[in-house]
C-alpha positions in Angstrom: 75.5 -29.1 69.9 75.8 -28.4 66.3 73.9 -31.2 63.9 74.3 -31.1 60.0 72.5 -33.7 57.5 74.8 -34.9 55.1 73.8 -38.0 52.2 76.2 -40.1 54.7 75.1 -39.5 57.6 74.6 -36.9 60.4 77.8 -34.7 61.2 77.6 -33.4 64.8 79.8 -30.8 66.6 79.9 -31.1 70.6 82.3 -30.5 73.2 81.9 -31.6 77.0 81.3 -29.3 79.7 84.6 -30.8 81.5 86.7 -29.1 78.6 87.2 -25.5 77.7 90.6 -25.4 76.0 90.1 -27.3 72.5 92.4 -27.7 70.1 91.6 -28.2 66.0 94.7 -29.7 64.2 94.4 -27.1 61.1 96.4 -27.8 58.0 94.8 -25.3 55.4 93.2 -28.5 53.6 89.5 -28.2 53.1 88.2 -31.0 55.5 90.2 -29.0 58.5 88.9 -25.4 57.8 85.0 -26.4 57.4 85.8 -28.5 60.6 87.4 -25.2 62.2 84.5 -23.2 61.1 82.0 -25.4 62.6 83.8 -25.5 65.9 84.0 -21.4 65.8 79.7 -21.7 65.3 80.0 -24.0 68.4 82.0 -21.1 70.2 79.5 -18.3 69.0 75.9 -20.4 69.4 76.6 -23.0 71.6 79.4 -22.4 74.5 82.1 -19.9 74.2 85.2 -22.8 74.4 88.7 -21.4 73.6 89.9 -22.9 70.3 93.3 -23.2 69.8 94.6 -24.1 66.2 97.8 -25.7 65.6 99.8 -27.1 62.9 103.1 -29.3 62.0 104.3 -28.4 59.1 104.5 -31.4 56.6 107.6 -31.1 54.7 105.9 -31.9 51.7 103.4 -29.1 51.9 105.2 -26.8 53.9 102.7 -23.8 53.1 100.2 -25.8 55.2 100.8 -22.5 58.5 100.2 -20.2 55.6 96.9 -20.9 54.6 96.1 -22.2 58.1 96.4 -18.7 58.9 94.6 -17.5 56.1 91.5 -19.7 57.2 91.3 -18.7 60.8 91.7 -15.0 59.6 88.2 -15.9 57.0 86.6 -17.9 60.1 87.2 -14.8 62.5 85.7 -12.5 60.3 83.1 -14.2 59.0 81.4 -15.9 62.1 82.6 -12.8 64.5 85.0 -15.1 66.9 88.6 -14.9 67.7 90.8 -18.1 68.0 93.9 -18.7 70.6 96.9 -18.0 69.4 98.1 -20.6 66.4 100.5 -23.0 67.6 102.8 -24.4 65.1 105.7 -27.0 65.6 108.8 -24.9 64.4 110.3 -27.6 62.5 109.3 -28.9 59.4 108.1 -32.7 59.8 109.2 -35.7 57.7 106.1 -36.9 55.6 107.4 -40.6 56.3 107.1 -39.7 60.1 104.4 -37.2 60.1 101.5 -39.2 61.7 104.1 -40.2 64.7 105.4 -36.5 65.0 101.6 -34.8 65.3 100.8 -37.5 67.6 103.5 -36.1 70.0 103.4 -32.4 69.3 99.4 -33.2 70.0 100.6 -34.9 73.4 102.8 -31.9 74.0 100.5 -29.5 73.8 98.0 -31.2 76.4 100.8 -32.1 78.8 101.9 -28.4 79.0 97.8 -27.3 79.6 97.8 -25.6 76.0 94.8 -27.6 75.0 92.7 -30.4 77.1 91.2 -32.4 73.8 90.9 -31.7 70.3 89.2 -32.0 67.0 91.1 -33.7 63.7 88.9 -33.2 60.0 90.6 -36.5 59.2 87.6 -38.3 56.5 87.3 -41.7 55.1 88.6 -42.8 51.9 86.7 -41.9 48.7 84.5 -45.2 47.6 86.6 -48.6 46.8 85.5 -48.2 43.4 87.6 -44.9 42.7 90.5 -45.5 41.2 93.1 -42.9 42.5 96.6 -44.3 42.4 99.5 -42.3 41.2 101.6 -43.2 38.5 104.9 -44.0 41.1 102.5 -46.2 42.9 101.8 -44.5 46.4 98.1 -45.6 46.9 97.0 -42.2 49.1 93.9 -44.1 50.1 95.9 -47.2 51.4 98.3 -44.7 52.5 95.7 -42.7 54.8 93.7 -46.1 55.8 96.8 -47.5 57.4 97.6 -44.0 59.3 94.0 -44.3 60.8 92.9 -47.9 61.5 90.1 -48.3 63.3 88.0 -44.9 63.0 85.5 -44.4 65.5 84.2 -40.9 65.9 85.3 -40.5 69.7 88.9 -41.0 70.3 91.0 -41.1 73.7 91.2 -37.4 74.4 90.1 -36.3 70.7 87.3 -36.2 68.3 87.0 -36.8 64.7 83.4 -36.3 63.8 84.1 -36.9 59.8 85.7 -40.1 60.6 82.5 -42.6 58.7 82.1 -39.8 56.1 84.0 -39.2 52.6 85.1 -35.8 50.8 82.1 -36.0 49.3 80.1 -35.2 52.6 82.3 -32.5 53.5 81.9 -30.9 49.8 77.7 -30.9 50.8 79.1 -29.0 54.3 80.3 -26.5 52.4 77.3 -26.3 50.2 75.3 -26.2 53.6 77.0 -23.2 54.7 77.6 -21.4 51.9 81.3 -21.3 52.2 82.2 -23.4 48.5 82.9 -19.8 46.9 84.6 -18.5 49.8 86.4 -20.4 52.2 87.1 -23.7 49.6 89.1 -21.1 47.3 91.4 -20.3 50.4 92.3 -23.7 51.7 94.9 -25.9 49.8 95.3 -29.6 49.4 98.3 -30.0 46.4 101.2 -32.4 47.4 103.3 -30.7 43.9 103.4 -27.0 44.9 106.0 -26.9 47.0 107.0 -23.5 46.5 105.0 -21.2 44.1 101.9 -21.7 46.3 100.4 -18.9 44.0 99.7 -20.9 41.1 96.6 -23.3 41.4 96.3 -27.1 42.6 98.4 -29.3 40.3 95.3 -31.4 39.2 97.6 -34.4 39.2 99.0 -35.5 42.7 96.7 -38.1 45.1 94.9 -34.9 47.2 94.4 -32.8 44.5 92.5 -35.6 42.9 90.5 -36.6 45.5 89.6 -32.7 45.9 88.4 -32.4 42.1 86.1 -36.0 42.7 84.4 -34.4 45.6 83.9 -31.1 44.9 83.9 -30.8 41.1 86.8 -28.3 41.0 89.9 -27.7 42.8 89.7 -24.2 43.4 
């Protein structure tokens, strides 16, 4: 078992005997690669698991398999641990649809032995007293609250340990690991970049601001 401290609460990483293929839903965002790096410690310290990434594509990041690859390839190196082979839903996915869509690749990928459980870096929203509403209207932290519901930590064959804990707390899980000026450059959160993926985080779009209030920057 893997235990970290944060200001909100204790983050802990543990995977029962009964399973040995896991799956991490990796996006390239910041809360999924810390989450991916914790589970490789688990691999490495704990029990070695096979850890199988995979990603759907959302259509309106659809660099989200590039930089998922660029994470595990940091993660391998870094904590000396080599995951599965990436498994990525070869269509790009409707952002009106998306939640549904990973639901059933998820279901997929368990039905066809690939993975027995997995781990999602899904977090709560920021604190009810940030305002971050874009100027069209979409509310990203009503959006995300009515994709999650109810968010216990265990789930029906899945785990999302950052479920009672905010960006913030994964910024501090960064800082724990010494990973903000390595790793956190490498992942990628902007909604605007569709193409250029070179140039940096807009600043402006819902996930680029929630990155800058919890970490201070966005690269």
């Amino acid at each position: 078992m893997i235990k970290v401290e944060t200001s909100q609460g204790e983050i802990i990483i543990d995977v029962p005997e009964k399973y040995s293929k896991v799956g991490i839903k990796i996006s390239g965002g910041a809360d999924s690669a810390i989450l991916s790096y914790m589970l490789a410690l688990y691999k490495r310290d704990v029990r070695d698991i096979d850890l199988i990434p995979f990603t759907a594509i959302n259509a309106a990041k659809p660099y989200q398999h590039i930089f998922a690859h660029r994470v595990i390839g940091f993660i391998e190196k870094q904590v000396g641990v080599q995951f599965y082979i990436h498994q990525i839903k070869p269509e790009l996915v409707n952002p009106d649809t998306y939640a549904e869509e990973l639901t059933e690749y998820t279901r997929l990928l368990r039905n066809n032995g690939i993975i027995q459980t997995h781990f999602t870096g899904i977090t709560e929203n920021p604190d009810a007293d940030v305002k971050l509403v874009l100027d069209n209207g979409w509310d990203g932290m009503a959006n995300r609250e009515k994709s999650l519901g109810i968010k216990p930590i265990k789930r029906k064959n899945s785990y999302v340990p950052f479920a009672n804990v905010n960006k913030k707390a994964i910024a501090e899980l960064y800082n724990y690991y010494g990973l903000t000026d390595t790793l956190f450059p490498i992942t990628r959160s902007c909604e605007s970049r569709k193409t250029h993926f070179t140039q940096p985080h807009c600043g402006k779009c819902w996930w680029c601001v929630e990155r800058k209030w919890a970490f201070g920057r966005l690269d």
